[in-house]
VEXFI-416179 format. One line per 4 residues: their letters; for each residue x, y, z of C-alpha. Coordinates in nm, 3 decimals, decimal comma. Layout:
! residues N
a) X/Y/Z  ...
END
This chain:
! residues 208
xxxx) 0,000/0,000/0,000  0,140/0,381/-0,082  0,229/0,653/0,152  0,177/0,997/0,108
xxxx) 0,236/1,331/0,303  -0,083/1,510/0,434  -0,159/1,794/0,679  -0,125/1,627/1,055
xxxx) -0,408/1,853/1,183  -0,589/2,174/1,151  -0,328/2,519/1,094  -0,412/2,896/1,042
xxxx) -0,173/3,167/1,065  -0,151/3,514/1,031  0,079/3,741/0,793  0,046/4,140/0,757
xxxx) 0,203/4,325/0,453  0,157/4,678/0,434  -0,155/4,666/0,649  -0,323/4,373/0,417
xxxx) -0,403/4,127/0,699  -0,369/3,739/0,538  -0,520/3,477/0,740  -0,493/3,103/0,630
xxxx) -0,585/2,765/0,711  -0,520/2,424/0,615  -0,739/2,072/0,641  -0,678/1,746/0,582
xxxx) -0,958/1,661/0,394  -1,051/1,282/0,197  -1,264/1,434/-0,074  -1,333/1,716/-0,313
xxxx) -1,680/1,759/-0,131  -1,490/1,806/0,229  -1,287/2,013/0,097  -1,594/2,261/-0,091
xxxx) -1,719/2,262/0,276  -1,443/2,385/0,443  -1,431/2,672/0,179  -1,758/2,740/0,274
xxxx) -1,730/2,716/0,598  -1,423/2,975/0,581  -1,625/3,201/0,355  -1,888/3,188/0,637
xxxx) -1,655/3,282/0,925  -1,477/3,536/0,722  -1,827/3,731/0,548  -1,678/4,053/0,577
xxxx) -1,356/4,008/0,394  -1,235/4,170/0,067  -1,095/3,814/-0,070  -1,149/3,481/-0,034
xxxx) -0,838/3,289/-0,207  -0,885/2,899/-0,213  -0,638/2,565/-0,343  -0,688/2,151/-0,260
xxxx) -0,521/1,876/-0,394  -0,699/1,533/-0,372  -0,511/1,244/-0,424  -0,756/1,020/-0,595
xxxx) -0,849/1,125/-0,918  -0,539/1,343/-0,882  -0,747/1,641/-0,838  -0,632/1,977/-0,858
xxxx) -0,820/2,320/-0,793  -0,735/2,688/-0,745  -0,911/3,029/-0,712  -0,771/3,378/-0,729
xxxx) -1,076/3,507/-0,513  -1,073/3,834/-0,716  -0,722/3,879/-0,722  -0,505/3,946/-1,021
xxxx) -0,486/3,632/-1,212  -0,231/3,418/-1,108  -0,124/3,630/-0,795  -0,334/3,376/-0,507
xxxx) -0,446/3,028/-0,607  -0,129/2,876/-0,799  0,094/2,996/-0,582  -0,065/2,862/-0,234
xxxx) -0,132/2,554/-0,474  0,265/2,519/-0,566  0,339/2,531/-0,210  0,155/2,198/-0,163
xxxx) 0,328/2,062/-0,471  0,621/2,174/-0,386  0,610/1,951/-0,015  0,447/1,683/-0,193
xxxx) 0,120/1,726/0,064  -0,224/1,595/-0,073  -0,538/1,552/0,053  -0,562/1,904/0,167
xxxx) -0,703/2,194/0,132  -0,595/2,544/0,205  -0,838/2,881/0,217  -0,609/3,214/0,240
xxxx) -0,857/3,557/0,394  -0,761/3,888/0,266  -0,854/4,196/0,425  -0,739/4,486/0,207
xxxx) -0,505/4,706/0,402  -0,588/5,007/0,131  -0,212/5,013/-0,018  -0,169/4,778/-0,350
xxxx) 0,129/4,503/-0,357  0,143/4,438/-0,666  0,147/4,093/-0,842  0,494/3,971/-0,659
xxxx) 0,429/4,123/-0,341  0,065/3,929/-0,357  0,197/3,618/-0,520  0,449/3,631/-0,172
xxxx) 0,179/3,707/0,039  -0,047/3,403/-0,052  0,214/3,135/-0,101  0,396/3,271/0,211
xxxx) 0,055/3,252/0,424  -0,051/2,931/0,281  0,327/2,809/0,392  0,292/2,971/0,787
xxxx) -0,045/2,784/0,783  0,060/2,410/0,656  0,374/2,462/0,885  0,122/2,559/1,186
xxxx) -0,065/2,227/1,090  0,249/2,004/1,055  0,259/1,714/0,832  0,207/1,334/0,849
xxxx) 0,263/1,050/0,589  -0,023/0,838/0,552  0,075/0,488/0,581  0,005/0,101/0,681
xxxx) 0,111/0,125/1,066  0,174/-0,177/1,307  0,058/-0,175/1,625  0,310/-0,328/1,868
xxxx) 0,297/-0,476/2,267  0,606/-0,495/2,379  0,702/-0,593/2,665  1,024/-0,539/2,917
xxxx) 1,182/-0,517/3,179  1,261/-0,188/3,392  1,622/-0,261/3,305  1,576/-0,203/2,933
xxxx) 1,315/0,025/2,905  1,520/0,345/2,773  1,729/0,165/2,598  1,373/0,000/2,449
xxxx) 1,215/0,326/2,394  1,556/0,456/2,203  1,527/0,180/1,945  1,135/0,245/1,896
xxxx) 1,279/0,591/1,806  1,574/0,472/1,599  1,354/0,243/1,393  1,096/0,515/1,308
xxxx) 0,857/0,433/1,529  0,662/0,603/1,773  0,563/0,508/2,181  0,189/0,572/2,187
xxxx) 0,153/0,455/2,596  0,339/0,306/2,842  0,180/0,097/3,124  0,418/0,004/3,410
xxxx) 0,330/-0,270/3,588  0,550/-0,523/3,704  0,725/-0,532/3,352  0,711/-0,210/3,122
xxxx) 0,431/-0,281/2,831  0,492/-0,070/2,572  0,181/0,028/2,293  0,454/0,104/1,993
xxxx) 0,312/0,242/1,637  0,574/0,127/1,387  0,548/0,153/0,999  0,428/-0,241/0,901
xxxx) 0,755/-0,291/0,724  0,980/-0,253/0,977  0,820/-0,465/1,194  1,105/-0,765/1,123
xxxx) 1,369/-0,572/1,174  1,241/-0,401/1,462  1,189/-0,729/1,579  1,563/-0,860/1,507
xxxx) 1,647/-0,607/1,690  1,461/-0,594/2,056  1,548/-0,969/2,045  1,907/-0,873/2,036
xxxx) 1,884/-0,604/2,292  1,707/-0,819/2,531  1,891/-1,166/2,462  1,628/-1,316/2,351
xxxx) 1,390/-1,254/2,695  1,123/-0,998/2,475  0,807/-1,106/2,291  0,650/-0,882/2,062
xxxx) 0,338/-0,926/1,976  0,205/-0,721/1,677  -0,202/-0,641/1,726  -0,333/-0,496/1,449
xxxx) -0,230/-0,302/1,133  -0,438/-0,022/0,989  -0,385/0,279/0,720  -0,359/0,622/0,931
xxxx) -0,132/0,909/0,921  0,156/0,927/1,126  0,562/1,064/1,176  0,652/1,176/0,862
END
């Protein structure tokens, strides 16, 4: 099964240019109809705003879309959409506010301030890669556990809990394919004494 980068949550940030106030946000979204109501919803929040600028990129059907909200053409939608392209981030959608500031930036200074907002926004909202992750119990001793937890990290993996009873259990999300090796190597670090057990595998985003 593919992976692919997404947004890891909800982002907006804020950027002023010569007293044009930009706000943007970014979704994950899993369709073009998500994504048409999270425009709306934006255009609902923001009612009073000069423009409106909107991009998403869904993944299947390899869908593409982009509006200049009024702006020159060229100046707002293709370049917050480039930024996506550029990071390789799909299933997302990104809606860019403009509240005119009554001085004009001309096309470069707007093409700046829309990619540059729709950037401050997907970096606000971090990114994930979408992926087929393990789910992991693993088991050890108090002995090991940092060492344990340092090779969870080392192999790309991440510790969702840990329950300390009279053994550390460890709930480990680990991408599916590097479950063997993983394996190879908490049997090495703990001479053999460590049973992993893997309990379930399912498609969800996760460390980049």
């Amino acid at each position: 099964m593919d992976s692919y980068l997404v947004p890891a949550g909800y982002g907006e940030a804020e950027y002023v240019e010569k007293r044009s106030r930009f706000i943007g946000q970014v979704w994950r979204v899993e369709s073009e109809a998500e994504a048409r109501e999270r425009i709306e919803e934006s255009r609902r929040r923001y009612h009073d705003c000069r423009h409106n600028c909107w991009c998403y990129a869904i993944r299947e059907g390899n869908i593409l879309r982009y509006t200049d909200g009024g702006e020159p053409q060229g100046t707002a939608g293709q370049p917050m959409l480039n930024v996506f392209l550029k990071e390789e981030v799909t299933n997302t959608v990104c809606v860019v506010t403009r509240y005119f500031g009554g001085i004009l930036l001309g096309a470069g200074g707007l093409t700046r301030a829309y990619g540059g907002t729709a950037k401050l926004a997907l970096d606000a909202a971090g990114i994930s890669r979408m992926r087929l992750w393990a789910v992991l119990m693993v088991p050890c001793p108090y002995s090991l556990y940092e060492r344990m937890r340092l090779l969870v990290e080392k192999s790309g993996g991440v510790v969702e809990n840990a329950d300390f009873g009279a053994d550390v259990v460890l709930t480990v999300l680990l991408p599916s394919e590097d479950v063997p090796a993983f394996q190879a190597a908490a049997t090495e670090l703990s001479a053999g004494t460590v049973e992993i057990l893997v309990e379930e595998e399912k498609f969800q985003p996760g460390p980049p």
